[in-house]
C-alpha positions in Angstrom: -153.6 -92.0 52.3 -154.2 -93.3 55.5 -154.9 -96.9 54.5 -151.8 -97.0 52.0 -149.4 -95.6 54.7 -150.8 -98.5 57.1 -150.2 -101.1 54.2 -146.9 -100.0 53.5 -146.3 -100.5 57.4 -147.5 -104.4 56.7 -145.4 -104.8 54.1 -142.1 -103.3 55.6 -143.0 -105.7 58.2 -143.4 -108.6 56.2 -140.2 -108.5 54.8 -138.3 -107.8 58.0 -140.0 -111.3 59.1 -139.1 -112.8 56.1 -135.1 -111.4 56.2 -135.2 -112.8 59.4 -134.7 -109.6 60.9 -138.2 -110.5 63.3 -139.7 -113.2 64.1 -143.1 -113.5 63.1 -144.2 -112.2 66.4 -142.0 -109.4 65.5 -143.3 -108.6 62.8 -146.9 -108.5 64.4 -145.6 -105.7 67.1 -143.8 -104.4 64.4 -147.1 -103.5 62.5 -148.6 -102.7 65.6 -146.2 -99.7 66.5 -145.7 -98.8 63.0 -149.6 -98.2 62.4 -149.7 -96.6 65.9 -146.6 -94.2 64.9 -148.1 -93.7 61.7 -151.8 -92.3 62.9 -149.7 -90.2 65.6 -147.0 -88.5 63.4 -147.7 -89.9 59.6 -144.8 -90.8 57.5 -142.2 -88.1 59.6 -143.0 -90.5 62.4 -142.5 -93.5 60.3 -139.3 -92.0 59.0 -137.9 -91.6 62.2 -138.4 -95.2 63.8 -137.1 -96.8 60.7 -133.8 -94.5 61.0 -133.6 -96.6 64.4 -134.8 -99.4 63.6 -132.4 -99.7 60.7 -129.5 -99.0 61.8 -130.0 -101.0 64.7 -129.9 -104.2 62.7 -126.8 -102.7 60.9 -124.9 -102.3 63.7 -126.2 -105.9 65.0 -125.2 -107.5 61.6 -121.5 -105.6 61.5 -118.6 -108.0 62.5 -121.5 -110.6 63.7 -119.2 -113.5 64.1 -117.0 -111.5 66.6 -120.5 -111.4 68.5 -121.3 -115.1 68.4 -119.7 -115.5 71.6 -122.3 -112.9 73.5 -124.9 -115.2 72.8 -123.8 -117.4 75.3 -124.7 -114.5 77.7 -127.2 -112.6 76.6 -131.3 -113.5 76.1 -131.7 -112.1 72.8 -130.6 -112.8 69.5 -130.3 -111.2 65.9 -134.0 -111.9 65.7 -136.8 -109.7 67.8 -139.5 -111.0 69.0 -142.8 -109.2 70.0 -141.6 -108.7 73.6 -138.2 -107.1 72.2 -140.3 -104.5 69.6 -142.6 -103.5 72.4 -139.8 -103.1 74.2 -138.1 -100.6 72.0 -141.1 -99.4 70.1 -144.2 -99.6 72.7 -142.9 -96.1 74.6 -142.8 -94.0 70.9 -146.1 -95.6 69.9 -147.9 -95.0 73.0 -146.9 -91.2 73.1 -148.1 -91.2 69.0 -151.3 -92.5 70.1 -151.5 -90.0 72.8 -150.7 -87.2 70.6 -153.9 -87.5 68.6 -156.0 -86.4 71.7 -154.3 -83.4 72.6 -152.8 -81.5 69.1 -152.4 -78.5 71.1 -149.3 -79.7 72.6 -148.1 -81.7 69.6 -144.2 -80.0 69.5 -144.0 -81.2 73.2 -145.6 -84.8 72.1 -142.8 -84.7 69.5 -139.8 -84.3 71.6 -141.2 -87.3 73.6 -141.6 -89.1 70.7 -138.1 -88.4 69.6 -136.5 -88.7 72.8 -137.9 -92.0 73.6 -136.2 -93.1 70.1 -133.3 -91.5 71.1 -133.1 -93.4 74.1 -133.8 -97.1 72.1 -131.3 -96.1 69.9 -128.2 -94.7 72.3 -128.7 -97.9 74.0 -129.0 -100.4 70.9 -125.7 -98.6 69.6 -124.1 -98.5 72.8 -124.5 -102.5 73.2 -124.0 -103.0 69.2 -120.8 -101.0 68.8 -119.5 -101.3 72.1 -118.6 -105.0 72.4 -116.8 -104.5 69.4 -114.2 -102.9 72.5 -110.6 -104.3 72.3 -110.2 -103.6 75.8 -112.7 -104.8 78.9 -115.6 -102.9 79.6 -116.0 -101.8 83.3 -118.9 -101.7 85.6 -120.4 -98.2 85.6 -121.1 -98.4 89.7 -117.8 -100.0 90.7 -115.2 -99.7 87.5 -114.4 -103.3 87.7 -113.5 -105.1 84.7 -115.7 -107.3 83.3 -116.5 -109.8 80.2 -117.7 -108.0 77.2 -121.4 -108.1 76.8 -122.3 -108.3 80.5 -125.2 -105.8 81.6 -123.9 -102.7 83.3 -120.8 -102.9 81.6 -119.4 -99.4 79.9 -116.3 -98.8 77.6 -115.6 -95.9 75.9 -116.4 -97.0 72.4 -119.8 -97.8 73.7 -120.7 -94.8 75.5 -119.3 -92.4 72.5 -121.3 -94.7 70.2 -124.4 -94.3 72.6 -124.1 -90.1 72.0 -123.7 -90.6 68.4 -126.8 -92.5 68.4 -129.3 -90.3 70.7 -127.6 -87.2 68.8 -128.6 -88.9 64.8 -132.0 -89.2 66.2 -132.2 -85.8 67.3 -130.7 -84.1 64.3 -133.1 -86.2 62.0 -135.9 -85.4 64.0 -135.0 -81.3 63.9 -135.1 -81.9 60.0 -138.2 -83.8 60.1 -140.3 -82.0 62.3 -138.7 -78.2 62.1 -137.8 -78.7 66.0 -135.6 -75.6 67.3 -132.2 -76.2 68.4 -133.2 -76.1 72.3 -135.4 -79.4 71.6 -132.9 -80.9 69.9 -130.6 -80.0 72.9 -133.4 -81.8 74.9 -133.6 -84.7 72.4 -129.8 -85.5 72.7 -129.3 -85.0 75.9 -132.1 -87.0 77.8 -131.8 -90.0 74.6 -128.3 -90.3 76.5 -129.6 -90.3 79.7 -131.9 -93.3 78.7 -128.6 -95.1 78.1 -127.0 -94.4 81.4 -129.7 -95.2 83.0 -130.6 -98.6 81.5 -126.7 -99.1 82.3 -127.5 -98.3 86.1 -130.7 -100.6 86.2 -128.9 -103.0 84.8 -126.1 -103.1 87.1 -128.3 -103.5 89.9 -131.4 -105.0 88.9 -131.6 -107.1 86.0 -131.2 -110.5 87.0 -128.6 -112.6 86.1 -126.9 -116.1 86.6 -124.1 -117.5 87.7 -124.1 -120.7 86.0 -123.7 -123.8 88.4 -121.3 -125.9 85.9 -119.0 -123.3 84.0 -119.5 -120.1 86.5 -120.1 -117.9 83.6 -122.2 -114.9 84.9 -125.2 -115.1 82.2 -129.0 -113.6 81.2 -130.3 -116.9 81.0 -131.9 -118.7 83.6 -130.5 -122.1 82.4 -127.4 -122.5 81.2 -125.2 -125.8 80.5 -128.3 -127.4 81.1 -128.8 -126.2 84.6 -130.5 -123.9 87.2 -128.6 -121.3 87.4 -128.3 -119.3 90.5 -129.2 -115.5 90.9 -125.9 -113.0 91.2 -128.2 -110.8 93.9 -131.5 -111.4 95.8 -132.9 -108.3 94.8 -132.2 -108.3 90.9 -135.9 -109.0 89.1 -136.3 -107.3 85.9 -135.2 -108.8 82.5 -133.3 -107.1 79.8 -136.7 -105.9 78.3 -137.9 -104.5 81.4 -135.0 -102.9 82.0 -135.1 -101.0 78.1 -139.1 -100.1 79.1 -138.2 -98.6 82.3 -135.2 -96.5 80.7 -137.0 -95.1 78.0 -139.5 -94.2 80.4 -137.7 -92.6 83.2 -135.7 -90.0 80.7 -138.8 -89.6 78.6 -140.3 -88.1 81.5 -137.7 -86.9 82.9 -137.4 -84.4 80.0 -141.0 -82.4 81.3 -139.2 -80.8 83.7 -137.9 -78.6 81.5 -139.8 -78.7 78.3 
């Protein structure tokens, strides 16, 4: 059973890669935090990350030309890498893999498990659904109005799409894994959290550009074919870093009151 779930894993993978949905190093993390979700919590598990990672790409693929022009800011593209999976995926797997070694506490491993998707997923929606926005989206630190797409930017159709999204994982999770309603209080609250919190990070520490030629504030280092320069001297972490952290922080958070 064991071998055929992990196959299955392989081939979902395989045809993510080839619908361009990952690249192929995708697709290698993918089968990597598949397997790893699949010894931890078997096909529940497996159920549950493709619930993200499905509508995810949905959400990414809806109105996708209205996005086109985000790419011109933004690292990351319709396509995830290995670094982008991990990124999303590598918090969930590593609590699966931890769950094997102590079963005593496997309801409390779960809520991390599903809180940590929750988080992923708030935040993909949130970014997904919310430059979709008619109106500006506004720093969350300092309520100034900003381009769509810029990193610490909230709007109102992407935070209420951000609850939506922590709140799907939680309910599917309490049907899934016969949680009680407390945990999947827990669940939606702190999967929000992640969101606000990757919001705050990446106001003030994601780096960012301003470009030297077109002074468009951007994720990428170079842009118009130049340098660009840093918007702060003390913004370091990447887009990727900053998902990691966030799903860490209000994963953890969560133990002090589970």
């Amino acid at each position: 059973m064991m071998v055929l779930g992990i196959l299955f894993i392989i081939f979902l993978s395989v045809a993510a890669w080839k619908s361009k949905t990952l690249t192929k190093s995708g697709m290698i993390g993918a089968m990597i935090v598949g397997s790893a979700i699949y010894v931890g919590f078997s096909w529940k598990g497996i159920l549950l990350l493709g619930c993200f990672f499905v509508t995810s790409n949905m959400w990414g693929k809806i109105k996708s030309k209205q996005k086109d022009s985000l790419h011109d800011m933004v690292k990351k593209h319709n396509e995830r890498d290995i670094i982008q999976v991990f990124a999303n995926g590598g918090v969930p797997a590593f609590i699966a893999m931890i769950s094997i070694f102590d079963p005593s506490n496997f309801i409390i491993y779960t809520v991390l498990f599903s809180i940590s998707l929750a988080a992923a997923n708030s935040d993909t929606w949130a970014s997904e659904i919310g430059t979709l926005s008619k109106g500006q989206p506004r720093m969350l630190l300092t309520c100034r109005k900003v381009e769509r797409g810029t990193s610490g930017a909230v709007s109102l159709l992407g935070t209420c799409a951000a609850l939506v999204g922590s709140c799907l994982i939680g309910a599917i999770a309490v049907l899934l894994f016969d949680l009680s309603i407390k945990n999947l209080l827990v669940i939606c609250l702190f999967g929000f959290l992640g969101n606000i919190i990757d919001t705050i990070l990446g106001q003030t520490v994601q780096v960012k550009y301003i470009c030297r030629v077109c002074h468009k504030v951007t994720e990428k280092k170079i842009h118009c074919q130049q340098l660009g320069r840093k918007t702060s001297t003390f913004s370091f972490l990447d887009n990727d870093a900053v998902n990691v952290l966030s799903i860490v922080f209000s994963t953890c958070l969560s133990l002090l009151i589970l």
